[in-house]
N, C-alpha and C positions, 0 to 999 in steps of 0.2 A: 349665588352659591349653587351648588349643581354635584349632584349626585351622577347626573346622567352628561359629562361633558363630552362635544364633540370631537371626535376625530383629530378636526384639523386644529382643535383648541391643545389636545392634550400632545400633539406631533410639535407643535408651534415651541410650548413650552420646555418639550425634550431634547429641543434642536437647539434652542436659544439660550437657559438656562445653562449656566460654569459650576455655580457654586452653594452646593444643597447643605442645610445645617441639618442633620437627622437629630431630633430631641425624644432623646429613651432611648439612644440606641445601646447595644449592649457588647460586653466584650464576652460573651461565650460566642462561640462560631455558631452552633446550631440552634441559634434564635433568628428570628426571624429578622432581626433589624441590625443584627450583624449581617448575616448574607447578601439584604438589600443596601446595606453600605459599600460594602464590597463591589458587588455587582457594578454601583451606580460608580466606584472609583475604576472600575478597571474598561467601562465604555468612557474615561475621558472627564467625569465630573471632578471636581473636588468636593469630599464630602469631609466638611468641620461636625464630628462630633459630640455631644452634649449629652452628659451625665455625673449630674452631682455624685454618686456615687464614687466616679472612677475619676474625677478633674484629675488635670494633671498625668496622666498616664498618659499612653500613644498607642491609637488604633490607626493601621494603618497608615502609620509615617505622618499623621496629624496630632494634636496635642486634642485632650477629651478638656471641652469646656464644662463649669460645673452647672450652667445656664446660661440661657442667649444672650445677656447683659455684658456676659465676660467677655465675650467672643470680640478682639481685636478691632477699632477702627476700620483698620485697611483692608479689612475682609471681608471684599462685596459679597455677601450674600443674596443668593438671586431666592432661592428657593427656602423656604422653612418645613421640612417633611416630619411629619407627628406621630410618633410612636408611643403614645400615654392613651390612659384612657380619657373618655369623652369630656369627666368632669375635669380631667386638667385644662383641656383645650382652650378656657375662656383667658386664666394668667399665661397661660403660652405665646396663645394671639395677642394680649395685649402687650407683652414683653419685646414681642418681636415686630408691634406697629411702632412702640417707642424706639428701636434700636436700632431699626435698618427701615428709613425714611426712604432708602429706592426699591424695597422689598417688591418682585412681582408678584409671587405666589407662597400660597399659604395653602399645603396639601396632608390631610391628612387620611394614614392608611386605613388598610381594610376593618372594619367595625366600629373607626372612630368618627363621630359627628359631631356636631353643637351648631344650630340653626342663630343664635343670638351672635356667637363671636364670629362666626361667618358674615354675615352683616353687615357686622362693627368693620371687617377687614374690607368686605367689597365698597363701603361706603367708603373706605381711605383710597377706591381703587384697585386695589387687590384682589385678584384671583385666586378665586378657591375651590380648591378640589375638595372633596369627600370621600371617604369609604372606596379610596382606591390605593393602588401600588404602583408607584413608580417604577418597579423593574419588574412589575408582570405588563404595563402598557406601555415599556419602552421594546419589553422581550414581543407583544404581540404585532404590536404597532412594524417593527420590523423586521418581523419576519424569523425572528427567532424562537417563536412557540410552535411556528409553523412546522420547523426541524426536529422537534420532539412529539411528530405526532400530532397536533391539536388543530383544530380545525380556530384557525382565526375568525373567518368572517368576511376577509380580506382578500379580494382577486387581486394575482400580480402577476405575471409574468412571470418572475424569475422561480426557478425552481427549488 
């Protein structure tokens, strides 16, 4: 488990990865895990998702599952992205090691941890992120924080 993943771990995962389940995401706009749903559908992902509150409704041209269990057969999910707090994270991981047997990754956002269910997932194989964002290290990773000013960290070439 890895708070501090590399580079080419978290480029790898951005590149390869179709299809993210965001759990807690929300349907006000200006939350935080609406924006990053959005963000993550309009560079190309599919993002399924998941909120008991709203099952059944449609964010973004998808159907809002009410938990990962609902969440279709046919719909590989590569990524599981965590927007609950930290004490959920242990039934979320374990929901989603029983549900999606070719899961890669098991990411959760900024401020949420759990050392034990992180673990539990790498020991199935799974890659886990921590106390990161998908769309600030897909934005930084290429290049797009760069355009707003922010100093990446990142020599490249291009302008």
């Amino acid at each position: 488990m890895t708070e501090t993943p590399s580079e080419a771990l978290l480029r790898h995962i951005l590149t390869t990865a179709k299809v993210f389940a965001c759990v807690g995401v929300s349907m006000n706009p200006v939350r935080p895990s609406n924006y990053v749903a959005r963000y993550l559908g309009l560079k190309g992902f599919r993002v399924i998702p998941v909120n008991p509150g709203h099952a059944g409704e449609t964010l973004y041209g998808e159907t809002v599952y009410p938990e990962l269990s609902a969440i279709p057969a046919d719909i590989p999910v590569d990524v599981v992205d965590i927007f609950r707090r930290s004490e959920a994270v242990p039934g979320i991981v374990d929901q989603a090691l029983d549900r999606f047997p070719d899961l890669k990754v098991i990411w959760m956002q900024i401020g949420v941890r759990h050392a034990e269910a992180a673990a539990r997932a790498e020991a199935r194989g799974v890659t886990v992120i921590q106390n990161r964002c998908p769309k600030i290290e897909y934005q930084r990773l290429f290049g797009e924080l760069r355009m707003g000013g922010f100093n990446t960290g990142i020599i490249s070439s291009r302008l």
